[in-house]
TIMI-106910 format. One record per residue: residue in three letters; x, y, z of N, C-alpha, C, CB in turn. Coordinates in steps of 0.001 Angstrom, whole numbers, plus 500000, padded with zeros to 6 digits. Each point is the difference from the previous one (the first is absolute). Glycine has a CB too. Layout:
% residues N
alaXYZXYZXYZXYZ/...
% end
This chain:
% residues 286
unk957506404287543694500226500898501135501174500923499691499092498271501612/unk500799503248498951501016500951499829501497499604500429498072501554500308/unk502920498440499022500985499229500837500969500768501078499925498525497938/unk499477502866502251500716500465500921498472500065500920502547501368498666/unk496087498155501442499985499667501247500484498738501066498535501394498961/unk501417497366499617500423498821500860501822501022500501498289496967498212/unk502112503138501004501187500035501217499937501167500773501583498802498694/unk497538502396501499499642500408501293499260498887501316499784502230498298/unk499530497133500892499340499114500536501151499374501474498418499535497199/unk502452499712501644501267499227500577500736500918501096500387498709497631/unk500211502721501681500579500662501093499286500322501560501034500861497833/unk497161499341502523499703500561500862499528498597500548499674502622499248/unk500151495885500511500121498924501006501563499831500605497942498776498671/unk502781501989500192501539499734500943500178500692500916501121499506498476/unk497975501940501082500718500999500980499363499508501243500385502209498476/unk498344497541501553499418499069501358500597499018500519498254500336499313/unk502290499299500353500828498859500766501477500372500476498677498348498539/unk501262502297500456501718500754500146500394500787501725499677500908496810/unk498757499982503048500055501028501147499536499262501363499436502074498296/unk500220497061501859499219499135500362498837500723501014502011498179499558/unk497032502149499331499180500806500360498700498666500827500869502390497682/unk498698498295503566499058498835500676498401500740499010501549499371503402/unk498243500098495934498309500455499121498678499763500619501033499335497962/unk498952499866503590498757500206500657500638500751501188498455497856499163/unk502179502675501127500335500829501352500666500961500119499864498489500719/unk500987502213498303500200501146499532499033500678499509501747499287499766/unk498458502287500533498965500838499962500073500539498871499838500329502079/unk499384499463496324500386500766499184499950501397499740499747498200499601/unk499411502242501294499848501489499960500584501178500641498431498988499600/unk501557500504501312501198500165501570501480500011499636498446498468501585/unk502425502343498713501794499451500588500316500725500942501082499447498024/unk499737500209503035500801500958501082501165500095499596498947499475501842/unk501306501875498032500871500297499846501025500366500692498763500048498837/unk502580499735501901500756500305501090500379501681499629500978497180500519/unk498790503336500903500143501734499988501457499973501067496758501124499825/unk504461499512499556501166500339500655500004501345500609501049498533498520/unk499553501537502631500555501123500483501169500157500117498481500105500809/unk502688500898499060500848499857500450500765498405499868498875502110501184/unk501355497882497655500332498648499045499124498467501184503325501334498621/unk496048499102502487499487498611500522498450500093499718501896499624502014/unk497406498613498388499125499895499568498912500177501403501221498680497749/unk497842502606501377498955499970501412499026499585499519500556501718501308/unk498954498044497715498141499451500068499940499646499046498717501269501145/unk500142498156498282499419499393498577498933500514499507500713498146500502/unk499267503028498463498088500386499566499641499210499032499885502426500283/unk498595497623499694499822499192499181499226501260498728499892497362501988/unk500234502146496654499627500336499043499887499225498899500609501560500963/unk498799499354497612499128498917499224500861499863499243497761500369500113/unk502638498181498875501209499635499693500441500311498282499587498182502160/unk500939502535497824500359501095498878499174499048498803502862501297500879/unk497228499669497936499135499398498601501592499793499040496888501759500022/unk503836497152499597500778499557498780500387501442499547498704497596499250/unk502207502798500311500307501014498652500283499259499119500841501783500891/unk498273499265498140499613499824498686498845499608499354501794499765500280/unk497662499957500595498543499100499354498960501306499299499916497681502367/unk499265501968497449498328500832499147499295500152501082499537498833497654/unk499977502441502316498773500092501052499040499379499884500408501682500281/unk499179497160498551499190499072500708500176498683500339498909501270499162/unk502907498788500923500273498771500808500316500072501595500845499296497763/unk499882501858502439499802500815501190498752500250500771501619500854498925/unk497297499395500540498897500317500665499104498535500635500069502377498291/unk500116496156500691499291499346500261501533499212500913497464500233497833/unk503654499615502266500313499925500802499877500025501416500441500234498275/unk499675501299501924499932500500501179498224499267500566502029502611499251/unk497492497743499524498291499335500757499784498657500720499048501070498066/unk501702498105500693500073498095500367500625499885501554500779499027497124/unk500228501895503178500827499765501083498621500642501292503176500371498505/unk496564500959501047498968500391501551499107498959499766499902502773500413/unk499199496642498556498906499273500325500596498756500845498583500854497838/unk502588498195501621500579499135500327500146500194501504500899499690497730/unk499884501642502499500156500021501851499075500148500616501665500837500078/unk496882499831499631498682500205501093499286498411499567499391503353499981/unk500697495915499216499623499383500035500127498280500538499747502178498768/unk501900498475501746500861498506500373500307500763501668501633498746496993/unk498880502466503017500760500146501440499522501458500568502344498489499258/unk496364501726500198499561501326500608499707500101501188499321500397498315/unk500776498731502556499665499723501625500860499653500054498164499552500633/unk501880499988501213501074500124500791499492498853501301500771502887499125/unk499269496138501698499306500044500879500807500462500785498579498581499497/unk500659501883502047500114500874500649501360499104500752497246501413499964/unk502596497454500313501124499396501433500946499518498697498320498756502804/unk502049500624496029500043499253499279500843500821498603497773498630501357/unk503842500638498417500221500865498874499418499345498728502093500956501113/unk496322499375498512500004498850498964498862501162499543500747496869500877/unk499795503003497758499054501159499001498454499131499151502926501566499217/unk496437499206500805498738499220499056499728500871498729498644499000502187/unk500326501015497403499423501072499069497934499813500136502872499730497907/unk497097500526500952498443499939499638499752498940499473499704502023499653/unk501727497137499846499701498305499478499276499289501010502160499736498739/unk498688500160502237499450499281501115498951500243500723501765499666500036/unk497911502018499867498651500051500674498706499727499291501141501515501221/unk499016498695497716498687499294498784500429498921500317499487501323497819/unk501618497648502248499302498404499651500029499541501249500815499298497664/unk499132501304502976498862499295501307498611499504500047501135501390500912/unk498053499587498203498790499473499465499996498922499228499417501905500126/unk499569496955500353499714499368498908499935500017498859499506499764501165/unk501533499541497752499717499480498796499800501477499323498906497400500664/unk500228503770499433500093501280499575501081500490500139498163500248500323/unk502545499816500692501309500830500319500996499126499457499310501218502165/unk500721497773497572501252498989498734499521500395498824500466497606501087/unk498638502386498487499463501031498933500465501060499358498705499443500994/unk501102501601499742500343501161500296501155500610500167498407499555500570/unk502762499318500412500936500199499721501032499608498541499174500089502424/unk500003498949497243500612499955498664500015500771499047499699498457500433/unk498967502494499375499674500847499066500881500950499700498089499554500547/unk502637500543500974500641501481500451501600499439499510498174501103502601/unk501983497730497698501361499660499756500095500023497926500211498140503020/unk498665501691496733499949499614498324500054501690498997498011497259500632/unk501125503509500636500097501770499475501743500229500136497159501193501276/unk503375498516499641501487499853499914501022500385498813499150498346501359/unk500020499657498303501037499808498837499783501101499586500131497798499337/unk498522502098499456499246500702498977500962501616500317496997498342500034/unk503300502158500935500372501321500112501613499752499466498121500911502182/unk502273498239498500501901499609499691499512499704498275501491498233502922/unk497900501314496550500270499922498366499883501268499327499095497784499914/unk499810503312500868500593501172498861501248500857499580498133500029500557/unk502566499198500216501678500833499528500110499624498821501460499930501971/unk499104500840497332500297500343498404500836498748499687500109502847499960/unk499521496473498774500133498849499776499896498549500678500881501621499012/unk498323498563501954499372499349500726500648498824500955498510500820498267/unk501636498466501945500488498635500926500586499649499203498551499222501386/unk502404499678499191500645498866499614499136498863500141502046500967500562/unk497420497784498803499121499024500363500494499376500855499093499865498289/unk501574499879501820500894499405501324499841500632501818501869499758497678/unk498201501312501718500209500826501171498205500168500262502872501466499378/unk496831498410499610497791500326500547499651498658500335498793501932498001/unk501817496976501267499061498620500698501090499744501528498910498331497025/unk502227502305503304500458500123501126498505500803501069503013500098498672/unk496903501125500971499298500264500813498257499259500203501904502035499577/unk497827497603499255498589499276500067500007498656500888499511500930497562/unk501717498566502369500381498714500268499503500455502123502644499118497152/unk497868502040503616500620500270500802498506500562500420502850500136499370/unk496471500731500291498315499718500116499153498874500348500329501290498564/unk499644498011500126499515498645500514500182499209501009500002500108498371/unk501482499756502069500448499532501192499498500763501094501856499195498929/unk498453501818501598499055500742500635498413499410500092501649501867499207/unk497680498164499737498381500038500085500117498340500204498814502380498172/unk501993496974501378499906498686500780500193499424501401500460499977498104/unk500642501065502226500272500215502159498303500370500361503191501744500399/unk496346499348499246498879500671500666498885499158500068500728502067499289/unk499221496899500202498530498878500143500459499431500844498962499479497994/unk502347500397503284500080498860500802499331500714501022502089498613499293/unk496889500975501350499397500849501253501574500331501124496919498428499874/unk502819502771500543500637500929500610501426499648500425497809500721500595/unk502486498279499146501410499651499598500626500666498706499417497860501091/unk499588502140497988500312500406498575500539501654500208497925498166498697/unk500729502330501588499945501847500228501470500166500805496860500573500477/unk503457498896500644501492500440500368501231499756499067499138499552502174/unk501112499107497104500757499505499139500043501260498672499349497212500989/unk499215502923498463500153501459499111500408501269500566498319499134498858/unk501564501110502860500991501137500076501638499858500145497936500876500988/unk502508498105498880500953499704499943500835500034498745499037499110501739/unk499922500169497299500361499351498506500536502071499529497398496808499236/unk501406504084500388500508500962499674499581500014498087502003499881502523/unk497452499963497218499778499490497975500556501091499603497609498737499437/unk501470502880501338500423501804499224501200499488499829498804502314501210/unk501397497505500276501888500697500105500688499439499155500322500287502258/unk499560498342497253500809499113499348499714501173498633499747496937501331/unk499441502826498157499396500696498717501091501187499779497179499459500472/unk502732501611500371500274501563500373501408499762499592498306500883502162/unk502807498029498802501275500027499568500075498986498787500882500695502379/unk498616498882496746500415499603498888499925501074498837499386497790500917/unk499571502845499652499707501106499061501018501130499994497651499444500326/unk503294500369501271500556500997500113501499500057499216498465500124502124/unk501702498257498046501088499519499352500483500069498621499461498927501577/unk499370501171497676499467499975498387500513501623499764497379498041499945/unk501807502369500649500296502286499527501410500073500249497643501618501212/unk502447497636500141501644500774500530500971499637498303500092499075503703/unk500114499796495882500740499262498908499348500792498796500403497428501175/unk498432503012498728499569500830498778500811501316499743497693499086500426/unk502170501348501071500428501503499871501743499949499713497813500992501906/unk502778498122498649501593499724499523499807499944498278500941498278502465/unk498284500828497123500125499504498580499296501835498947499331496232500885/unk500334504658499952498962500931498984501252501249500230496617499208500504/unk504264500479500413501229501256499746500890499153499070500133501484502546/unk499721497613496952501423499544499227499521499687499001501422499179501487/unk497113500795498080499158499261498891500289498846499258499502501909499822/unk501572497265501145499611498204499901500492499344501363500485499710497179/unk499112499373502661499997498953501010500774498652499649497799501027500640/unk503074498852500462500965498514499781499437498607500805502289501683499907/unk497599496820498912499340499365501371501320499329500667497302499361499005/unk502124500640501990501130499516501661500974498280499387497303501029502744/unk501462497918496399500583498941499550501000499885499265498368499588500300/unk500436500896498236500973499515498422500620501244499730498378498225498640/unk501580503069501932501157501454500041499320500552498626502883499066501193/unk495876500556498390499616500686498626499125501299500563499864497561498294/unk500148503219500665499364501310500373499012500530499323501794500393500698/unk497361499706499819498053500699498873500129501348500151497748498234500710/unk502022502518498448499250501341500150498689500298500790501002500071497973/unk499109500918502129498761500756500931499051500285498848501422501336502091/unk497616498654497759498758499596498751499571501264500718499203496991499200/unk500030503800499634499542500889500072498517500098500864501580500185497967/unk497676498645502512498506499754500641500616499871501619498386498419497670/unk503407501593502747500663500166501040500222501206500762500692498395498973/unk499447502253500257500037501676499783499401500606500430500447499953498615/unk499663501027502353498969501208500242499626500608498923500834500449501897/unk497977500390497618499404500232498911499981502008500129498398496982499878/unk502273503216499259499615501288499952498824500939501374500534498944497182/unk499860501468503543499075500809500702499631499187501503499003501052497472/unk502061497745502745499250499157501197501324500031500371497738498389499472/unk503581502303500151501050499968500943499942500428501224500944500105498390/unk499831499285502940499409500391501546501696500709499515497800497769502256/unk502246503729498280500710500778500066500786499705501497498503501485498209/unk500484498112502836501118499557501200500640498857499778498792500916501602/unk501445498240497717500217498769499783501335500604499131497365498428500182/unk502888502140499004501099500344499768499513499478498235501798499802502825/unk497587500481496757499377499262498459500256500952499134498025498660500693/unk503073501436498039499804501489499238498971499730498789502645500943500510/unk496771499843499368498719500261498705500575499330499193499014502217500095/unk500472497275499537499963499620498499499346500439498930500367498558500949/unk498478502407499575499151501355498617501104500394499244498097501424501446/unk501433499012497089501516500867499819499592501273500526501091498953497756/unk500052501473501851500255501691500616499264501188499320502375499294500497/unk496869501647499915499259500960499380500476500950499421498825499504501216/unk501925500486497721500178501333498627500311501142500470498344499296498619/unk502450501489501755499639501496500809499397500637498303502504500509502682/unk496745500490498069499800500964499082500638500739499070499030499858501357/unk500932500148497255501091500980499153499201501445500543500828498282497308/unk500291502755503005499881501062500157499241500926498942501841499319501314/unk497244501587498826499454500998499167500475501074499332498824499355501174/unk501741500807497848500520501273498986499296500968500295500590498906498155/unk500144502143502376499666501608500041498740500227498452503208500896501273/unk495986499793498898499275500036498376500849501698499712496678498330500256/unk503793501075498589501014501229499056499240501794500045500728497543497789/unk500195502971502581499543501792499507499583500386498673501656500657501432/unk497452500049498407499522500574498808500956500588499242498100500294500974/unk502014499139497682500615500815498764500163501366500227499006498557498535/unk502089502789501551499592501225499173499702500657501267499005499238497521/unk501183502216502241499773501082501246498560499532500659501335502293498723/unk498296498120502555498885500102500613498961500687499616501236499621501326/unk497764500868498786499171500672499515499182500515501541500040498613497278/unk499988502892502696499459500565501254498588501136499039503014499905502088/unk496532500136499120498678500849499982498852499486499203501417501876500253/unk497578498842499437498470499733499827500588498607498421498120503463501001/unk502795496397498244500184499095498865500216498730500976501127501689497873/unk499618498157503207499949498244500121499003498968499774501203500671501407/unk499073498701498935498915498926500067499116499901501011501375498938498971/unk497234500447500892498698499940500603500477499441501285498375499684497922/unk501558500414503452499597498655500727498745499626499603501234500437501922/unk499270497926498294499360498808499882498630500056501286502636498664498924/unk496787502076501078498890500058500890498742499699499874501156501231500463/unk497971497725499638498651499858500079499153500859500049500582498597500714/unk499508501671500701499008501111500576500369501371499180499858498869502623/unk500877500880496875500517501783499187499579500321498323502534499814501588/unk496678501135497854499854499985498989501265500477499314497680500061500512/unk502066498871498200501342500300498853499957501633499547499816497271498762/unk500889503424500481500393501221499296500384500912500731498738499613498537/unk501404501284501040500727501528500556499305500042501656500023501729497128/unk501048498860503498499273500887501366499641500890500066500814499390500866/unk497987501108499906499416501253500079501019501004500725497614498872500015/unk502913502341499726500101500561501506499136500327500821501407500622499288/unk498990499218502012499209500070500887500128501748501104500210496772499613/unk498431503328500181500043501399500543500140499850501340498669501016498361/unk501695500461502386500102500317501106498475500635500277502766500200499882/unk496991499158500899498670500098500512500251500553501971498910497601497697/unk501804502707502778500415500835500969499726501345500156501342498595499852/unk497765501859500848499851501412499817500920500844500311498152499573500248/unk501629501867499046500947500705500890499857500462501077500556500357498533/unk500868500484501784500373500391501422499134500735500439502056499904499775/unk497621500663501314499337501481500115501184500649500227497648499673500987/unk502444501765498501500353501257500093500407500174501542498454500740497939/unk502957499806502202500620500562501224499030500882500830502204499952498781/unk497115500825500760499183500825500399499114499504500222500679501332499224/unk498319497651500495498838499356500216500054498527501084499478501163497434/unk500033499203504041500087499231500844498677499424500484502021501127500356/unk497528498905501058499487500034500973499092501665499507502063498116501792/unk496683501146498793499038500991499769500303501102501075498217498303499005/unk501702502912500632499755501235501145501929500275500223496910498959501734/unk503675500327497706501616500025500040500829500235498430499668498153502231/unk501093502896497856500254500368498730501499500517500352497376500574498981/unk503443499221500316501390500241500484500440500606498269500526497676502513/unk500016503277497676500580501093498666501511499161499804498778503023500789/unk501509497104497973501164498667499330501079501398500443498797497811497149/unk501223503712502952500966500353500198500329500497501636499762500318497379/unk499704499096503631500234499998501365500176498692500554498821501951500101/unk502176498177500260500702498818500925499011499671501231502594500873499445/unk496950497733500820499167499641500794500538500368501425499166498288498322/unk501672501462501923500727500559501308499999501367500403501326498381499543/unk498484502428499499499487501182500714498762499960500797501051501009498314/unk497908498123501453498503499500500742500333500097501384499083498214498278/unk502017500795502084500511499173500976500551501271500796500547497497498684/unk500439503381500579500195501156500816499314501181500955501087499272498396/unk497282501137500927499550500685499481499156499796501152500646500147497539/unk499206498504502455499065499436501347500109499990501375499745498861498605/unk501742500937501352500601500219501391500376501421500322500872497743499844/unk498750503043499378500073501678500704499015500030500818500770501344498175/
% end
């Protein structure tokens, strides 16, 4: 076994006990948070209970999941006169023998989801939760004594905060890249299968890349001026044109006709180049 999971292992049963977290009646998904005014306290909102910094977005993601499935499935109800939460556990194993079934399946998709975090479980910490299932699917066969006792018992929830306990102690150990155990004071490295992997860093989590860094571009050299005076008129060089045939240019004629003649207008109208048109204009108004 990796030896910095057993002693993650070790640190997140302490931290459970330490905090003295209640694991069937605390809400893992849920916290209220106290809202101040005017330095006093007026109310409590509730919201969803932050994700560890530092972790991998796919320890973060199946996190956050284990915890919502865990709460609709342990305390997603309410009864109406009654402060006492249920979920969908309890309403499947009401049915016969199918719904103990059934609810187990759902408690076992659980685990299976809490092991894909990157480098997977602690064995300890997974036959914890298998252990905490079974018990469960063993309450639910007592006729209807049982079905209340499993909304009580809670298996997710238990599951949800061990799991929660495990990341929280990961994400301490993945900003310092080792881990100390709490007993014998010896210290493991963070193993590289611990690690967020290139391209799965959660940027809200506060995780810096680990890709390396992309090369900037070397800049492009001006391309050098031609050797020697310029060369103007019909001697330069060809453009480079396709559509254009190679060799000499034709000149090109003026194909514009000419003007007509000062004297040559409008039919039946003829004006002499040595009389000023304005005499017309005069000539008329007599």
């Amino acid at each position: 076994m990796n030896p910095a999971l057993k002693i993650l292992e070790k640190k997140a049963l302490k931290k459970l006990g330490k905090d003295k977290t209640n694991t069937n009646s605390d809400n893992p998904y849920y916290e209220k948070v106290p809202v101040y005014k005017n330095g006093k306290l007026v109310k409590y909102k509730t919201q969803e209970r932050p994700i560890p910094v530092g972790l991998s977005k796919n320890d973060a993601k199946i996190l956050k999941s284990v915890r919502r499935r865990a709460y609709r499935w342990d305390m997603g109800f309410r009864f109406c006169c009654f402060n006492i939460r249920f979920g969908w556990s309890f309403i499947i194993g009401l049915i016969p023998v199918i719904g103990d079934f059934a609810d187990f399946l759902m408690a076992l998709a659980l685990i299976k989801k809490a092991s894909k975090v990157d480098g997977g479980l602690p064995k300890r910490l997974y036959s914890m939760m298998f252990a905490n299932i079974m018990l469960d699917f063993a309450i639910g066969f007592i006729p209807v004594l049982g079905d209340f006792a499993d909304m009580f018992y809670r298996a997710n929830t238990k599951n949800a905060w061990l799991l929660d306990a495990y990341l929280a102690e990961k994400a301490k150990a993945l900003q310092t890249g080792q881990v100390q155990d709490p007993e014998t004071g010896s210290i493991a490295e963070i193993t590289e299968d611990l690690r967020p992997t290139p391209g799965d860093e959660d940027l809200e989590s506060g995780v810096i890349s680990t890709a390396p860094a992309q090369q900037p571009l070397a800049p492009v050299a001006p391309a050098a001026a031609p050797s020697g005076p310029a060369r103007h008129g019909p001697a330069s060089a060809p453009i480079n044109n396709p559509g254009r045939p190679s060799g000499p240019i034709a000149p090109v004629r003026n194909l514009t006709p000419p003007r007509a003649p000062i004297g040559g207008g409008l039919p039946g109208r003829s004006i002499t180049p040595k009389q000023d048109p304005r005499d017309y204009r005069g000539n008329s108004r007599r």
